[in-house]
Kinemage of the C-alpha trace (Angstrom):
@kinemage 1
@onewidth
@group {chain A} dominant
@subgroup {mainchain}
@vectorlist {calphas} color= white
{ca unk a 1} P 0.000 0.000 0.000
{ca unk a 2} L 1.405 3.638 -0.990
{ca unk a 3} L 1.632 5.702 2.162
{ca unk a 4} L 0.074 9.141 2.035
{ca unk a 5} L -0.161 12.157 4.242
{ca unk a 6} L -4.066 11.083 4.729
{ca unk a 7} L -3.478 7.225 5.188
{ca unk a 8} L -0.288 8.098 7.153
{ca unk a 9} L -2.341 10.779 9.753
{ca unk a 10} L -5.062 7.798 10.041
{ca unk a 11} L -2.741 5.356 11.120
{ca unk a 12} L -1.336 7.923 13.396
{ca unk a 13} L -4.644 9.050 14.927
{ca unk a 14} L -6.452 5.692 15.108
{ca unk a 15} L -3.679 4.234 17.346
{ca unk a 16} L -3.613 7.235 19.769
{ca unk a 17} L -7.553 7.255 19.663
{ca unk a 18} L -7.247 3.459 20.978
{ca unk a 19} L -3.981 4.265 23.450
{ca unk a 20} L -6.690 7.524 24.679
{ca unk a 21} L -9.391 4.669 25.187
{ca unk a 22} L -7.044 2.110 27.004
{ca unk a 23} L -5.957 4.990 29.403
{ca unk a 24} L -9.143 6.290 29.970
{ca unk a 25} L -10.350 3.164 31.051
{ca unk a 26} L -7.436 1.669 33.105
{ca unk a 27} L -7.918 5.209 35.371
{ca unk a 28} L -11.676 5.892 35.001
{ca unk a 29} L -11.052 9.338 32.723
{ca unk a 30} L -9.714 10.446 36.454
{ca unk a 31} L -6.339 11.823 34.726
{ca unk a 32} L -5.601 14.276 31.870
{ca unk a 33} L -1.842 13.440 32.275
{ca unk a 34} L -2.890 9.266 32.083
{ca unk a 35} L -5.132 10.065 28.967
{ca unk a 36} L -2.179 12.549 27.084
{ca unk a 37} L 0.284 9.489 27.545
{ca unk a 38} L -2.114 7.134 25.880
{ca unk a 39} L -1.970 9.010 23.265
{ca unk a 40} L 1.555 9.301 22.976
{ca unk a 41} L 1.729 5.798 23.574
{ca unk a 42} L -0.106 5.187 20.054
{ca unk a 43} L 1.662 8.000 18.318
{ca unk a 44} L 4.696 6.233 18.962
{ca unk a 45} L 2.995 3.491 17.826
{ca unk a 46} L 1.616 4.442 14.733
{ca unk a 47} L 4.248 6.608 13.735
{ca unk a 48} L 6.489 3.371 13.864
{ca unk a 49} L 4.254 1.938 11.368
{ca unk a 50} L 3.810 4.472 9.438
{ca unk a 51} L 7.432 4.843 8.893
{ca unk a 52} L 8.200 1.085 8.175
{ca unk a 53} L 5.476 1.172 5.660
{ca unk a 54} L 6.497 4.702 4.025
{ca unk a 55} L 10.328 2.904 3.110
{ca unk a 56} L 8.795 -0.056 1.279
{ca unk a 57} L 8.635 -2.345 4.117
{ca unk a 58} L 6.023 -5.192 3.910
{ca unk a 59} L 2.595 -4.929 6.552
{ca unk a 60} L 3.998 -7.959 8.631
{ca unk a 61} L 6.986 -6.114 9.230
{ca unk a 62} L 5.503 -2.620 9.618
{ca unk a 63} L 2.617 -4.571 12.110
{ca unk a 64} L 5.963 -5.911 14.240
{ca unk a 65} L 7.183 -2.563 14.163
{ca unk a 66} L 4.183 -0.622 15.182
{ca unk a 67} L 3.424 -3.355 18.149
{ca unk a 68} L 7.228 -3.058 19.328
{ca unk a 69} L 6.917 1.050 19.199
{ca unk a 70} L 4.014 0.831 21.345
{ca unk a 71} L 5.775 -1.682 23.578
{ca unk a 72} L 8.466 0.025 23.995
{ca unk a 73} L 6.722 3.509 24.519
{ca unk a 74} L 3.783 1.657 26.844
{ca unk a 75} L 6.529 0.313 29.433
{ca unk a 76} L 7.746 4.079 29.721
{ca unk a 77} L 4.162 5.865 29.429
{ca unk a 78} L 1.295 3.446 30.697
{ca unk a 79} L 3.105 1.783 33.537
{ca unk a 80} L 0.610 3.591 35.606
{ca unk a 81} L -2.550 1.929 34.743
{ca unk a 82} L -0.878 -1.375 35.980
{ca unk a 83} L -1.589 -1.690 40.072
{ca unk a 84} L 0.389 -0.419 42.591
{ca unk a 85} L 0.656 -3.583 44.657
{ca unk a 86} L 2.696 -4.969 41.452
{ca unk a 87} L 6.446 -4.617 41.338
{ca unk a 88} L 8.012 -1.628 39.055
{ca unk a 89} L 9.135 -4.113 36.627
{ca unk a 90} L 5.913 -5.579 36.806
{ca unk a 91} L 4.457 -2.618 35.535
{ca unk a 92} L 6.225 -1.659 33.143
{ca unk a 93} L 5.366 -5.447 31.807
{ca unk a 94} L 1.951 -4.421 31.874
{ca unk a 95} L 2.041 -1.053 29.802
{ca unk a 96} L 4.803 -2.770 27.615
{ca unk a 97} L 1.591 -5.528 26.590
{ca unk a 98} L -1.038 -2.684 26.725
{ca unk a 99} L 1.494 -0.464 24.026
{ca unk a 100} L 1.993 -3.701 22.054
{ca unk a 101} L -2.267 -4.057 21.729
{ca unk a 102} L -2.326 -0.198 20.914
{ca unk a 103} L 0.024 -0.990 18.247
{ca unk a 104} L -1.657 -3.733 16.919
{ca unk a 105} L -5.610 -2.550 17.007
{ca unk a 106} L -4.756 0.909 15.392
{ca unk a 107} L -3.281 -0.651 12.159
{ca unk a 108} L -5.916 -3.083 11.800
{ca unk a 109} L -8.602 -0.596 12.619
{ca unk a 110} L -7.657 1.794 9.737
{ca unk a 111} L -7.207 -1.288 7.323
{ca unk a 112} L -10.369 -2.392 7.701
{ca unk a 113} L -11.986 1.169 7.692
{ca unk a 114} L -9.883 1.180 4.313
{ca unk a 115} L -10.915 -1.800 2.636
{ca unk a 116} L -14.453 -0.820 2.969
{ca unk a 117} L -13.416 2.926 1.553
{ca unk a 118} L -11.413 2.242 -0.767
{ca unk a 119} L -11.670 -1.267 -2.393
{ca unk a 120} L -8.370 -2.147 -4.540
C-alpha cells in the first residue's frame, strides 16, 4: 500500500484514539496526564508503522514494528494503569503488553476502515 499524508495521519490518529481509550479506562477518565500518555503511547505506535510502511517495508513487518513502538513507549508511558501492589518491573510489563495491543488494534482498525473505503 502507498503511504500518504491522509493514510499516514489515520494510522497515526487511530492508534492514539485506541492508546486515549485504554488509558481512559485503566484510570476511570480520572487523569488528563494518564489520557495525554495514551496518546503518545499510540503515536509512537503508529508513527512506527507508518514509517516502516512509508520505506517499502512489507505490513507484517511494519505490524511488528508498530506493536514493538508501542511496547516500547507503553513500558515508559502506561506503567501507571498497571496496580500499585505490582512490582516496578511488573508494571512496566503491563504497559509494555497494553502499548503492544495499541500498536496492533490501530493498524488493523484503519485497514479495515480502508478496505471498505477504498476497495483495490
Amino acid at each position: 500500500m502507498e503511504m500518504n499524508a491522509p493514510r499516514a495521519a489515520g494510522f497515526i490518529g487511530a492508534s492514539a484514539a485506541i492508546g486515549a481509550g485504554f488509558a481512559a479506562a485503566g484510570n476511570g477518565m480520572r487523569s488528563p496526564k494518564g489520557i495525554a500518555l495514551g496518546i503518545a503511547t499510540g503515536v509512537a505506535a503508529g508513527a512506527a508503522y507508518t514509517l516502516v510502511t512509508s520505506r517499502g517495508g512489507v505490513e507484517e513487518l511494519a505490524l511488528g514494528a508498530s506493536m514493538l513502538g508501542g511496547a516500547g513507549a507503553g513500558a515508559l508511558m502506561l506503567r501507571g494503569l498497571a496496580g500499585s501492589s505490582l512490582t516496578p518491573m511488573a508494571q512496566r510489563g503491563v504497559g509494555a503488553a497494553l502499548g503492544a495491543v495499541v500498536g496492533l488494534l490501530g493498524p488493523v482498525a484503519v485497514g479495515a476502515v480502508l478496505a471498505r473505503v477504498q476497495p483495490d
